[in-house]
N, CA, C and O of each residue as an XYZ file, in Angstrom:
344
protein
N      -5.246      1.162    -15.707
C      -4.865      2.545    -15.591
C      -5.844      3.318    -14.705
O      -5.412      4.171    -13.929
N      -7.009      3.074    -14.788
C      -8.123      3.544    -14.157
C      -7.895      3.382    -12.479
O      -8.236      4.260    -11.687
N      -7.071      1.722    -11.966
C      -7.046      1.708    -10.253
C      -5.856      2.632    -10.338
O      -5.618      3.435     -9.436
N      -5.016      2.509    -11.549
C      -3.811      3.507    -10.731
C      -4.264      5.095    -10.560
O      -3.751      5.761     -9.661
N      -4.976      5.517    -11.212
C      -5.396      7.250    -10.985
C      -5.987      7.112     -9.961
O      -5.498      7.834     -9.092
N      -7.354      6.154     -9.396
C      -7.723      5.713     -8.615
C      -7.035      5.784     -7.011
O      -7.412      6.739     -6.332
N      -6.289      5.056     -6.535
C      -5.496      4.980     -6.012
C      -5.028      6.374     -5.828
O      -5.240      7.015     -4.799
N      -4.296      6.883     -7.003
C      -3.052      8.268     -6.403
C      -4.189      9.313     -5.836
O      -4.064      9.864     -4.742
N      -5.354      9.527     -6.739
C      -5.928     10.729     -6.193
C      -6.317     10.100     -4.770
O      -6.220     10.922     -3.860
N      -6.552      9.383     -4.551
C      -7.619      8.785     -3.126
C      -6.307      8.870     -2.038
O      -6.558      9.262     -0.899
N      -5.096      8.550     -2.347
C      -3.936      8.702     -1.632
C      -3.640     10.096     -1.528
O      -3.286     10.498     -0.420
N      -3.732     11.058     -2.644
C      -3.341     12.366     -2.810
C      -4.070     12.960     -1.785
O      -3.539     13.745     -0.999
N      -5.751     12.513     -1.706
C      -6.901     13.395     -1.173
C      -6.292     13.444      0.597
O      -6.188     14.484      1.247
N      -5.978     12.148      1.069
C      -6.235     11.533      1.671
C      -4.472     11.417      2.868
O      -4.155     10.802      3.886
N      -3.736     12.495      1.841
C      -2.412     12.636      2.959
C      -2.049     13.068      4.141
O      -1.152     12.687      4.893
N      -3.485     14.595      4.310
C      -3.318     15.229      4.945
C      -4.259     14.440      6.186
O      -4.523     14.969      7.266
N      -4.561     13.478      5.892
C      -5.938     13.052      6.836
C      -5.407     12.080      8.010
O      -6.078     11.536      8.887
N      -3.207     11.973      7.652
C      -3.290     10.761      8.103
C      -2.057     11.052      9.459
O      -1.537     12.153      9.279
N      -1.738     10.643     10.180
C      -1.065     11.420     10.780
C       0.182     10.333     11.148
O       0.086      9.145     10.840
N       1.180     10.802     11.738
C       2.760      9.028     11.353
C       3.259      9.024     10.305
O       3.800      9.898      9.627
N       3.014      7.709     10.133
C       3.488      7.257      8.643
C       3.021      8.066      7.398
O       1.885      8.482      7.622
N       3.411      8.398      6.326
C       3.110      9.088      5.225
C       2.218      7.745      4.665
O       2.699      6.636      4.432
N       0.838      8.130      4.517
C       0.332      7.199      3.566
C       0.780      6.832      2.173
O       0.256      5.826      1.693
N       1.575      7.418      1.523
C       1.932      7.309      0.054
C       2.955      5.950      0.176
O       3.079      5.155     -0.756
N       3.849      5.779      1.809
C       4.661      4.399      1.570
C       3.914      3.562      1.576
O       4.434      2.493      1.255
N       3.025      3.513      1.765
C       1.472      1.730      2.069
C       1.063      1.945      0.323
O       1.275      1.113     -0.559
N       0.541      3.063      0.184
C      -0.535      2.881     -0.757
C       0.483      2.998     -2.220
O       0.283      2.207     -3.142
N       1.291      3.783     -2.290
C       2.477      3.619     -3.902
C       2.850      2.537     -4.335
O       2.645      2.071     -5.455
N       3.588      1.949     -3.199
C       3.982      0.550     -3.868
C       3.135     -0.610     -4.396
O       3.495     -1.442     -5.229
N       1.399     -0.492     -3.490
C       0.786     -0.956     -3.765
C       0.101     -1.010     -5.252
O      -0.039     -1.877     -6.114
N      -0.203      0.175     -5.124
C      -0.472      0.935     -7.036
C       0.390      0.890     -8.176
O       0.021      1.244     -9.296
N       1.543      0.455     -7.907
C       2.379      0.016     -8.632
C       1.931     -1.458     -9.132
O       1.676     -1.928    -10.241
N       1.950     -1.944     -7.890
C       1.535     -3.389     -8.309
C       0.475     -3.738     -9.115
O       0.470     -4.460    -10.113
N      -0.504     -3.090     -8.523
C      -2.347     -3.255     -9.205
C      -1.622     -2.860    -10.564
O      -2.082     -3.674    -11.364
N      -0.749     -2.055    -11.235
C      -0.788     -1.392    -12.091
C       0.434     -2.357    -13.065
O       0.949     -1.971    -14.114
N       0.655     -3.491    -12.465
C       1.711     -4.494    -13.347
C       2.990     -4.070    -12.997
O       3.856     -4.944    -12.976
N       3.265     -3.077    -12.752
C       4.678     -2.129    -12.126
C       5.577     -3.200    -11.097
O       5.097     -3.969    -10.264
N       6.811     -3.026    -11.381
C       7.334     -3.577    -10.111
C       8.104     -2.665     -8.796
O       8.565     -1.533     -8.648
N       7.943     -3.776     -8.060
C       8.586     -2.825     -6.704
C       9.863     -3.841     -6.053
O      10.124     -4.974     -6.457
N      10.526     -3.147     -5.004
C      11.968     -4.023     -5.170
C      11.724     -4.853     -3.410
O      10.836     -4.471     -2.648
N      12.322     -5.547     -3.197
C      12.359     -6.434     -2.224
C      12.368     -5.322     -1.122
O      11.282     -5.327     -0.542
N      12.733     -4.914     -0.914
C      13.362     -3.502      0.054
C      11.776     -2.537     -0.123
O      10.824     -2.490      0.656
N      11.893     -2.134     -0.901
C      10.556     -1.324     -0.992
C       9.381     -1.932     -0.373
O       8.720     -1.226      0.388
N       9.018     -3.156     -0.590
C       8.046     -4.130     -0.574
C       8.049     -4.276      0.698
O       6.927     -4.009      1.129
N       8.972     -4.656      1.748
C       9.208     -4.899      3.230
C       8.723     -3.379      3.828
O       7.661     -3.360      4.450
N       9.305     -2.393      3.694
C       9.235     -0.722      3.769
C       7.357     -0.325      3.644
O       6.771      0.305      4.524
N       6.776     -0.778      2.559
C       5.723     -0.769      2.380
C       4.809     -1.888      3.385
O       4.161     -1.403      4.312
N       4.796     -2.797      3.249
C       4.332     -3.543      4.546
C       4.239     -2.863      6.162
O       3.199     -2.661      6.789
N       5.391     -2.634      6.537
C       5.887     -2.088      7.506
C       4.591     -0.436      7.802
O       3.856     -0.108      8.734
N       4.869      0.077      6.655
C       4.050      1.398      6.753
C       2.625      0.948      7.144
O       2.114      1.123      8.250
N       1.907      0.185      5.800
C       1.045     -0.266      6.024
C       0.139     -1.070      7.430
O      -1.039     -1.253      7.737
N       1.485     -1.382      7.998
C       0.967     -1.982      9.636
C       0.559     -0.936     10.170
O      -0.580     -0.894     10.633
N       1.508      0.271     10.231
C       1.555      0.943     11.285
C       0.314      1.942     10.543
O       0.016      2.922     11.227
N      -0.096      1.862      9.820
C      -1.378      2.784      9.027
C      -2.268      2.190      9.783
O      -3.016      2.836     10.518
N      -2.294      0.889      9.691
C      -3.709      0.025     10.190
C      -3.807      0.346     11.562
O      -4.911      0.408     12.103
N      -2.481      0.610     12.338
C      -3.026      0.594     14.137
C      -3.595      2.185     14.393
O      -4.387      2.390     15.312
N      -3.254      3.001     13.742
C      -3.489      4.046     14.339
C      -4.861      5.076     13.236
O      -5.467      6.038     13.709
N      -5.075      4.550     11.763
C      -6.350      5.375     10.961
C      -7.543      4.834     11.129
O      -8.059      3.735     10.924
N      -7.970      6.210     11.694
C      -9.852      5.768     12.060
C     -10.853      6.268     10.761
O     -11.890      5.632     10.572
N     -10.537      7.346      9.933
C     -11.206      7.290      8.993
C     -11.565      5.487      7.965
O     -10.924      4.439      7.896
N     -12.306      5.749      7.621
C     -12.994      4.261      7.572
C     -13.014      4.223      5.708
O     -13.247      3.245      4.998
N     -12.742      5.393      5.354
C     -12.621      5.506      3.641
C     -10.869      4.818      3.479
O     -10.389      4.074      2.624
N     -10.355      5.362      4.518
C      -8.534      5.556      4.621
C      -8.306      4.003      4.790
O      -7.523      3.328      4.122
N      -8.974      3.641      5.611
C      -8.580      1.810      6.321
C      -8.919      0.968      5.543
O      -8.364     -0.128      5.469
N     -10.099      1.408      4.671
C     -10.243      0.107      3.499
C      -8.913      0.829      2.234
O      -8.548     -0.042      1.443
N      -8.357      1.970      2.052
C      -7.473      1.487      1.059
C      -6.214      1.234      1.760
O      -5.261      0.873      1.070
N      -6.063      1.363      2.988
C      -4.764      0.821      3.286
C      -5.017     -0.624      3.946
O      -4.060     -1.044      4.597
N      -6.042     -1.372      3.889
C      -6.265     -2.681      3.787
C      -6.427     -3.370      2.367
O      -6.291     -4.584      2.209
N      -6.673     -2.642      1.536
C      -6.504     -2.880      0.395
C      -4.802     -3.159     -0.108
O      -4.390     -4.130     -0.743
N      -4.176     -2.236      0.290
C      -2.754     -1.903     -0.268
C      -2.015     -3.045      0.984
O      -1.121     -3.805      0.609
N      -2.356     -3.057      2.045
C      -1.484     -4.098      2.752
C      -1.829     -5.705      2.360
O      -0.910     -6.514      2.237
N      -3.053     -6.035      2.202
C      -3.388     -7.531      0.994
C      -2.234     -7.572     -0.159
O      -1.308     -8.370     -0.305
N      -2.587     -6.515     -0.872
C      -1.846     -6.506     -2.528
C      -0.223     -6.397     -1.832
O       0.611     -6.401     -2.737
N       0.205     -6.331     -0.879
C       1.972     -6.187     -0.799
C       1.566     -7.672     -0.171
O       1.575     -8.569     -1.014
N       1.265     -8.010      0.981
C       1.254     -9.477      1.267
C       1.340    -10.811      0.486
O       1.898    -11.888      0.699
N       0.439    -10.228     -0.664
C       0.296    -11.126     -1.458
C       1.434    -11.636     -2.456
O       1.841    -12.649     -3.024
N       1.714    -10.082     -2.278
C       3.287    -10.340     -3.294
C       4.430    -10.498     -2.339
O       5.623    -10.644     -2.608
N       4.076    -10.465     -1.637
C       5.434    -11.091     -0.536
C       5.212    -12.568     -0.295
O       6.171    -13.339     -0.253
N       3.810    -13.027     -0.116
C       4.032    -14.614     -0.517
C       4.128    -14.957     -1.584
O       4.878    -15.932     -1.571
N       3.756    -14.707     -2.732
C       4.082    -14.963     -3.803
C       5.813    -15.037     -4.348
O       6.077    -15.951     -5.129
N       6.651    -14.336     -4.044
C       7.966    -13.987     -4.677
C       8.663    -15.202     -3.300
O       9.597    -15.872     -3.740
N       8.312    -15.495     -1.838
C       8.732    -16.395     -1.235
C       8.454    -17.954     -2.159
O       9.363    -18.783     -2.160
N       7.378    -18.192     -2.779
C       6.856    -19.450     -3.039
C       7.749    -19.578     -4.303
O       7.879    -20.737     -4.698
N       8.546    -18.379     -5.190
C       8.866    -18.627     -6.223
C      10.288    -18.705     -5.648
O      10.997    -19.507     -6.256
N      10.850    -18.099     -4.673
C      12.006    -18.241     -4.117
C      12.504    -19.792     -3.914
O      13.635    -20.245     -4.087
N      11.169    -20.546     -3.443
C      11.797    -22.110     -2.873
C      11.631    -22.775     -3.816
O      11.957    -23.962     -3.799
């Protein structure tokens, strides 16, 4: 419970800082996850996707480790749900 408050405020702080993509599609779905929560196949792709485009363009260096954080934790579950797929 602690990464998920974690997470929202650091995402909350951290919306106005970002400019494109809305940081909340990288970092929500992610916090869901840390948080046992599920997210849907569609969401999960959507979130990835954000998350790329977070990584090419945020120079704050607080912002890039949680949206490197949040693009690991969706990756991971995108290989994971493939490996259970085959």
């Amino acid at each position: 419970m602690k990464r998920l408050a974690l997470l929202f405020f650091s995402g909350w702080a951290l919306t106005g800082a970002v400019a494109g993509t809305d940081l909340s599609h990288c970092l929500d779905p992610a916090t869901k996850l840390d948080a046992g929560g599920g997210v849907s196949d569609k969401e999960l792709a959507a979130a990835r996707q954000a998350c790329a485009q977070l990584q090419q363009s945020e120079s704050d260096e607080g912002a890039r480790r949680r949206i490197d954080h949040a693009a690991s934790t969706i990756k991971d579950e995108q290989q994971h749900r493939q490996v259970s797929h085959h």
